[in-house]
N, CA, C and O atoms as a GROMACS GRO file, in nm:
protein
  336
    1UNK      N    1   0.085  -0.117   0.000
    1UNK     CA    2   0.000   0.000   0.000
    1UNK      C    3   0.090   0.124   0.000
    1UNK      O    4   0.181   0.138   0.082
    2UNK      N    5   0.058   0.222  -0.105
    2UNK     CA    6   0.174   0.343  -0.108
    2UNK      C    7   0.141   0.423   0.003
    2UNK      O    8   0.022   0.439   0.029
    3UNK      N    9   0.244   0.487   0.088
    3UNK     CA   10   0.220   0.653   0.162
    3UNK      C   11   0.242   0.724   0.134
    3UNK      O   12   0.312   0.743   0.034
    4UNK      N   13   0.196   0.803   0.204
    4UNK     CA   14   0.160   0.935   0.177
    4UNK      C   15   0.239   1.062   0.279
    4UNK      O   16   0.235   1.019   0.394
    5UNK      N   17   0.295   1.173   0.278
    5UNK     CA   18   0.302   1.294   0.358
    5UNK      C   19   0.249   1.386   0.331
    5UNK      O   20   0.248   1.434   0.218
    6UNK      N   21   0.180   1.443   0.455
    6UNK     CA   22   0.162   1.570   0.387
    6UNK      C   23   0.230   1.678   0.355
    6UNK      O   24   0.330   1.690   0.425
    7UNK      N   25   0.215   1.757   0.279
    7UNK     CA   26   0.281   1.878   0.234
    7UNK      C   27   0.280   1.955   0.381
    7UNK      O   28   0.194   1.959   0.469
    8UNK      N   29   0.422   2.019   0.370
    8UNK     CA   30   0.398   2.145   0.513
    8UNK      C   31   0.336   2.239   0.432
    8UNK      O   32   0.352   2.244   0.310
    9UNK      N   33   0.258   2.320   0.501
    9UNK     CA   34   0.180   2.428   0.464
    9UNK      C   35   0.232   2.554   0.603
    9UNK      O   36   0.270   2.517   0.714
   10UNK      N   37   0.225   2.634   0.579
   10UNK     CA   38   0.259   2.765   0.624
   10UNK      C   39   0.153   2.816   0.689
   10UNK      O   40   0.076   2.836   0.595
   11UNK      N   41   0.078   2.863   0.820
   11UNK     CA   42  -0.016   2.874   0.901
   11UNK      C   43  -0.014   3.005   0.994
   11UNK      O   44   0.082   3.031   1.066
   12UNK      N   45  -0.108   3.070   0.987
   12UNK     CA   46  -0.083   3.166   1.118
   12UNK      C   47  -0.157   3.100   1.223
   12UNK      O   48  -0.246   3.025   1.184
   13UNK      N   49  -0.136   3.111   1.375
   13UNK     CA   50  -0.202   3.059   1.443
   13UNK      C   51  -0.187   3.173   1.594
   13UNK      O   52  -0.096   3.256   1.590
   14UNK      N   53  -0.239   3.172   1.664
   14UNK     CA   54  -0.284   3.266   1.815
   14UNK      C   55  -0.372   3.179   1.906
   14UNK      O   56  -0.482   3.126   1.888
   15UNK      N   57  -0.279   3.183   2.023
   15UNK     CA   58  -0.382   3.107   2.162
   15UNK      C   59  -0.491   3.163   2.192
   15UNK      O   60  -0.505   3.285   2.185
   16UNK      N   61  -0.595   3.069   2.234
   16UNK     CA   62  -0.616   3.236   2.284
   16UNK      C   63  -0.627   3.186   2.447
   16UNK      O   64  -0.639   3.070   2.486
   17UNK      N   65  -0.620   3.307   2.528
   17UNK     CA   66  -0.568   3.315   2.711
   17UNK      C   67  -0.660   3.343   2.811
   17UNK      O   68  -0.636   3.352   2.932
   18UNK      N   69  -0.777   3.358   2.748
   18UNK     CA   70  -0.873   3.380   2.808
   18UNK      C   71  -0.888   3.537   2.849
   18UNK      O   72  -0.963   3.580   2.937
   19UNK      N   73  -0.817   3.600   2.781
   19UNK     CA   74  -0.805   3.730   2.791
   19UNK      C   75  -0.887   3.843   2.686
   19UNK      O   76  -0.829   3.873   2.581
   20UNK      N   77  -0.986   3.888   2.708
   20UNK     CA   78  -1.050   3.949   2.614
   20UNK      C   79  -1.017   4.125   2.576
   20UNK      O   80  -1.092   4.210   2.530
   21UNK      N   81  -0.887   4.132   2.614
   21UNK     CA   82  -0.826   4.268   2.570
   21UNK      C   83  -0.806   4.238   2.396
   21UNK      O   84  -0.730   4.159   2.340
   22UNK      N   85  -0.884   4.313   2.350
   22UNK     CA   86  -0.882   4.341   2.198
   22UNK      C   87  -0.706   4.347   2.141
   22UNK      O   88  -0.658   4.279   2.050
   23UNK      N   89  -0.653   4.422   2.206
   23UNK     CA   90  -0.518   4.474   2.170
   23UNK      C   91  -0.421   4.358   2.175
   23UNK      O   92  -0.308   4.380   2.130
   24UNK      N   93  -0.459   4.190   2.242
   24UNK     CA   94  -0.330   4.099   2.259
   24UNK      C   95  -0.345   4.036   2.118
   24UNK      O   96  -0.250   3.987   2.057
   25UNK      N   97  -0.472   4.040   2.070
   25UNK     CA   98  -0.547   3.938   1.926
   25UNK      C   99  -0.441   4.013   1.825
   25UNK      O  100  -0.414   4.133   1.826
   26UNK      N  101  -0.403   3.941   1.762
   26UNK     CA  102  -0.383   3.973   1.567
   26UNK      C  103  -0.516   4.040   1.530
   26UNK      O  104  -0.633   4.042   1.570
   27UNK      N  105  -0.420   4.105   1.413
   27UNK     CA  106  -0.543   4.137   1.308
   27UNK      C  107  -0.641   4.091   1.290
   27UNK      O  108  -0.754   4.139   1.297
   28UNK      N  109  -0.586   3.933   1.248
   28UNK     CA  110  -0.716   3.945   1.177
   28UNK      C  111  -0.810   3.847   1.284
   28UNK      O  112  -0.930   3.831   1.266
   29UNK      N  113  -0.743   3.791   1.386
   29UNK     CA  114  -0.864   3.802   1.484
   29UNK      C  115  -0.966   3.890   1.495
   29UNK      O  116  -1.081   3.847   1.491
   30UNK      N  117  -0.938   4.028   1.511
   30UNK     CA  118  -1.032   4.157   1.521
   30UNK      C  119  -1.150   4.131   1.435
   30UNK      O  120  -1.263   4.117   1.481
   31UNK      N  121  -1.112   4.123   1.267
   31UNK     CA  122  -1.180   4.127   1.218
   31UNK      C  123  -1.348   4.054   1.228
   31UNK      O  124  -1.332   3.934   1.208
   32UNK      N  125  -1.412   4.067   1.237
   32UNK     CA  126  -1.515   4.000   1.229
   32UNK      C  127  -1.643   3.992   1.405
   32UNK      O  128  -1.687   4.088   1.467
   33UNK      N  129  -1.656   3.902   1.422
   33UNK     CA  130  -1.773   3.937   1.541
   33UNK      C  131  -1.695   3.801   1.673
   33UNK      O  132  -1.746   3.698   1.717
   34UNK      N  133  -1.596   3.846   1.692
   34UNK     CA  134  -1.520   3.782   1.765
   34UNK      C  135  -1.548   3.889   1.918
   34UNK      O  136  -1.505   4.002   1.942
   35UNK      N  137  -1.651   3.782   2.014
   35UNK     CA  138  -1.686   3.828   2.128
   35UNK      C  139  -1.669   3.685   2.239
   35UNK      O  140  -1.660   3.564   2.215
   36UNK      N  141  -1.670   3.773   2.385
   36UNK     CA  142  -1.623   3.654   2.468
   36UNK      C  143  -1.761   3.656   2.539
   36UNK      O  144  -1.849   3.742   2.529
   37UNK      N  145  -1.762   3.516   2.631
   37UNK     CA  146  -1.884   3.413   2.713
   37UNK      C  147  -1.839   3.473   2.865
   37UNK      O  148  -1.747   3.547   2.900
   38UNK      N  149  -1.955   3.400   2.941
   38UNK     CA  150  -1.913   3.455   3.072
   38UNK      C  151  -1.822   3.349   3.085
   38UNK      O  152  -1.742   3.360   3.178
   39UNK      N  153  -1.813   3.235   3.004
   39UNK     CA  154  -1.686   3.119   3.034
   39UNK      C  155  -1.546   3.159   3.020
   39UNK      O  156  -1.458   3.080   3.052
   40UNK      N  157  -1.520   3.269   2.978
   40UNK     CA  158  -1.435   3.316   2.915
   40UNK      C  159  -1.366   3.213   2.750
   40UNK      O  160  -1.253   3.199   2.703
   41UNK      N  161  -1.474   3.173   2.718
   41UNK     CA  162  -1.470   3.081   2.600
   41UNK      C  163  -1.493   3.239   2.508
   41UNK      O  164  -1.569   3.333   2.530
   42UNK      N  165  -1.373   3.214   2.382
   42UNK     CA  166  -1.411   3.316   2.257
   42UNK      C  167  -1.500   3.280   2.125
   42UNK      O  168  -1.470   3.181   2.058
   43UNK      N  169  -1.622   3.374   2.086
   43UNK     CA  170  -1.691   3.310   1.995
   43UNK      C  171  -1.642   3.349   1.881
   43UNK      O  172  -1.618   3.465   1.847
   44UNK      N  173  -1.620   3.216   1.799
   44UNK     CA  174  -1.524   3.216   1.677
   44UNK      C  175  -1.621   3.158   1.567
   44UNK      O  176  -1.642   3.037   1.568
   45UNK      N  177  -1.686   3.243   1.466
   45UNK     CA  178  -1.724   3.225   1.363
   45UNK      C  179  -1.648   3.168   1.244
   45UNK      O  180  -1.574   3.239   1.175
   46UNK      N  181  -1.671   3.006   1.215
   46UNK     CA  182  -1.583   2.972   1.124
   46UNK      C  183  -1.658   2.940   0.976
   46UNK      O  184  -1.738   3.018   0.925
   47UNK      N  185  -1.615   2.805   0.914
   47UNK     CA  186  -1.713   2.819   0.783
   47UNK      C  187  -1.780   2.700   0.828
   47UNK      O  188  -1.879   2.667   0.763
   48UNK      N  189  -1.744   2.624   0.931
   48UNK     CA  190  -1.843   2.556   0.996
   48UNK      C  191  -1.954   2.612   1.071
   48UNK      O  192  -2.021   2.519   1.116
   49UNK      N  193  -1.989   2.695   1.095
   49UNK     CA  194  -2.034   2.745   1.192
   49UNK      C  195  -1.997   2.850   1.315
   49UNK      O  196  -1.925   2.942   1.277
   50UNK      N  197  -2.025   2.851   1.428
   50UNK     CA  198  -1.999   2.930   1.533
   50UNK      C  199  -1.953   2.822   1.629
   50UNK      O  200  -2.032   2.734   1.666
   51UNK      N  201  -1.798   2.829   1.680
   51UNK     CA  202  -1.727   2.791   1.760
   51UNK      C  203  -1.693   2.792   1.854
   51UNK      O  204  -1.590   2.856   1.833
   52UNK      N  205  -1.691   2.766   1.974
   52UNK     CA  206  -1.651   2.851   2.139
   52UNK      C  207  -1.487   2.804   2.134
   52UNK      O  208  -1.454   2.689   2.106
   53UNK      N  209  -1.409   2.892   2.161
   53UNK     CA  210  -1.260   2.842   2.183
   53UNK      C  211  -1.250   2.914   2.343
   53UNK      O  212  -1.276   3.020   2.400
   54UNK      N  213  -1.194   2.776   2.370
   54UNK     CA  214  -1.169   2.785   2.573
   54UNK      C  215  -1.074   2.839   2.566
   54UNK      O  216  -1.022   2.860   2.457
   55UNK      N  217  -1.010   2.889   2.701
   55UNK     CA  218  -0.846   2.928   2.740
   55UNK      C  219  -0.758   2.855   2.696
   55UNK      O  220  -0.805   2.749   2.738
   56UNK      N  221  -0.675   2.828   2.648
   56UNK     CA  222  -0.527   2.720   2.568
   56UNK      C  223  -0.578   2.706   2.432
   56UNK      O  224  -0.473   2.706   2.367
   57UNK      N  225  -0.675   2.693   2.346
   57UNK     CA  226  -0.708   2.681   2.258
   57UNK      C  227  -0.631   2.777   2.143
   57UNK      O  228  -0.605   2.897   2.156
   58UNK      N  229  -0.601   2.689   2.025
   58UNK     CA  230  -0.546   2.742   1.943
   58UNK      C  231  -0.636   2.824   1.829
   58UNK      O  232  -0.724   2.753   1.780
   59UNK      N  233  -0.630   2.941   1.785
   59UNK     CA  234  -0.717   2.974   1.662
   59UNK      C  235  -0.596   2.994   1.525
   59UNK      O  236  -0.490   3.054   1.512
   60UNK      N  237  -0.683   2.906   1.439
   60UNK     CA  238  -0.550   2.884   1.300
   60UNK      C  239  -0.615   2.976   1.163
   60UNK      O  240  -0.731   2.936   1.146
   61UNK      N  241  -0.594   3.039   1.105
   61UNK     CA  242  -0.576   3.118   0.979
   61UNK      C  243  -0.493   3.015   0.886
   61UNK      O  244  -0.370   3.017   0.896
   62UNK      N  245  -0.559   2.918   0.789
   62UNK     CA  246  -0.497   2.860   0.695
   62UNK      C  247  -0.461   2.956   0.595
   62UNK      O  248  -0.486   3.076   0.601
   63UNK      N  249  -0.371   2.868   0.457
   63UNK     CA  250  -0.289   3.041   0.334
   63UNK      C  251  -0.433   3.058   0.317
   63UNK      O  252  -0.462   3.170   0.360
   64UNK      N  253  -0.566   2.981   0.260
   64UNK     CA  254  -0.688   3.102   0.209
   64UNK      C  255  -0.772   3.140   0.324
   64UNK      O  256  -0.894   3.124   0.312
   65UNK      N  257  -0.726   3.185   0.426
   65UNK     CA  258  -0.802   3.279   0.515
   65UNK      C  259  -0.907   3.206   0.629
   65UNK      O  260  -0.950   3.259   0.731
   66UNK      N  261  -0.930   3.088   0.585
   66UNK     CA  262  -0.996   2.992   0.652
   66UNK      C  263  -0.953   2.977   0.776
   66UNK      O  264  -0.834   2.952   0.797
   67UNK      N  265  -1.062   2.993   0.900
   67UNK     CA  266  -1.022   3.004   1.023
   67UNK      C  267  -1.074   2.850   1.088
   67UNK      O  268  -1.182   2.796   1.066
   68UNK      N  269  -0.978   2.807   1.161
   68UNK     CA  270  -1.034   2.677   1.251
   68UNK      C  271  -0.935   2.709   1.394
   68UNK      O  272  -0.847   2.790   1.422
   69UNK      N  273  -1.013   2.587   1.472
   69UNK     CA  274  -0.986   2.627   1.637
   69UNK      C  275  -0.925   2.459   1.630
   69UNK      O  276  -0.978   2.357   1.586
   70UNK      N  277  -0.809   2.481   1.686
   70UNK     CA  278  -0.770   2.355   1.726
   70UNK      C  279  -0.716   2.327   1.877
   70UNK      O  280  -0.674   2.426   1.938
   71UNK      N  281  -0.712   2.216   1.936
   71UNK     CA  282  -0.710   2.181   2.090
   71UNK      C  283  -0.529   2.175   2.074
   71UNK      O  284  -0.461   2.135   1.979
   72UNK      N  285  -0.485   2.238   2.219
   72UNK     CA  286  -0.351   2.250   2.238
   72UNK      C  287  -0.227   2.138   2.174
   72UNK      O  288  -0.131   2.152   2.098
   73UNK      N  289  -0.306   1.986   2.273
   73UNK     CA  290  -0.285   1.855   2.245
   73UNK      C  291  -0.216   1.858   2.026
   73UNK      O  292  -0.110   1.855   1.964
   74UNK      N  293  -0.337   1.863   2.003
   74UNK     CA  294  -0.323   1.843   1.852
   74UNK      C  295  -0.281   1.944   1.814
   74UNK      O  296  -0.242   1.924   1.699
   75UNK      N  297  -0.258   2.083   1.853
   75UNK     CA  298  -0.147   2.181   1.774
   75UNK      C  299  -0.025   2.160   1.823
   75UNK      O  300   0.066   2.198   1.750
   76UNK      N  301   0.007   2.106   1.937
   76UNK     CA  302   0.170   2.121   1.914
   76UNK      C  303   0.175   1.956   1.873
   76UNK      O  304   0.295   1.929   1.862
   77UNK      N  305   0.115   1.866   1.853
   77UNK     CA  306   0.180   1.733   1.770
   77UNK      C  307   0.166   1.770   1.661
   77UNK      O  308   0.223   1.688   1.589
   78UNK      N  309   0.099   1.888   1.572
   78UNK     CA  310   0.153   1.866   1.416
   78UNK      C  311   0.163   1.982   1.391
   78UNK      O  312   0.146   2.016   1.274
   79UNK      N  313   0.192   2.080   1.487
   79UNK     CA  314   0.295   2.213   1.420
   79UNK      C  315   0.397   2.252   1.463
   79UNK      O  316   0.421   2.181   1.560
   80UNK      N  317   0.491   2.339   1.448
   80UNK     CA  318   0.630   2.365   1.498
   80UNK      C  319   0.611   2.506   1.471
   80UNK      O  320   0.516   2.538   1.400
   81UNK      N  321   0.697   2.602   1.523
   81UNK     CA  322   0.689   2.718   1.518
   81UNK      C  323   0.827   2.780   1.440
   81UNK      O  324   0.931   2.794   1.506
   82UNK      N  325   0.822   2.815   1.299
   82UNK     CA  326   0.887   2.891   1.232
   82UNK      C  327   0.978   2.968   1.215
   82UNK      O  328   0.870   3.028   1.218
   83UNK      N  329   1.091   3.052   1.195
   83UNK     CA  330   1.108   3.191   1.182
   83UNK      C  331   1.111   3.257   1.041
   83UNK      O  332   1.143   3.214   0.930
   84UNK      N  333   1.079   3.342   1.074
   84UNK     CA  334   1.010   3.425   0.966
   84UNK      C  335   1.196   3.497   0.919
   84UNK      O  336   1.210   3.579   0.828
   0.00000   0.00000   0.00000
């Protein structure tokens, strides 16, 4: 049976800390209707739907703009952090 790798792809990504100061988010976090819960969970409008991301939670910006929330666990087993 042949395998497969995936291609690395290039990602922006931001925790988020449970901190709802506008000013710690990226850009393009801002953008859009990104508001916090009394959980301190952030509501993250994706193309799935509307998302709650908890404290440690990762929010990812794929290259076409596509936003997903991924759990700590599974962002640091398949990403590494870059230098630009």
């Amino acid at each position: 049976m042949p395998k497969f790798r995936k291609k690395p792809i290039v990602i922006e990504a931001w925790e988020w800390d449970g901190n709802a100061a506008v000013d710690t988010r990226p850009d393009w976090v801002r953008v859009g209707d990104y508001q916090t819960t009394a959980d301190r969970e952030l509501v993250v409008p994706t193309r799935a739907g509307v998302r709650y991301a908890a404290p440690g939670d990762w929010i990812i910006r794929n290259a076409m703009g596509e936003i997903y929330l991924c759990k700590p666990h599974i962002f640091h087993a398949g990403y590494e952090a870059i230098e630009e």
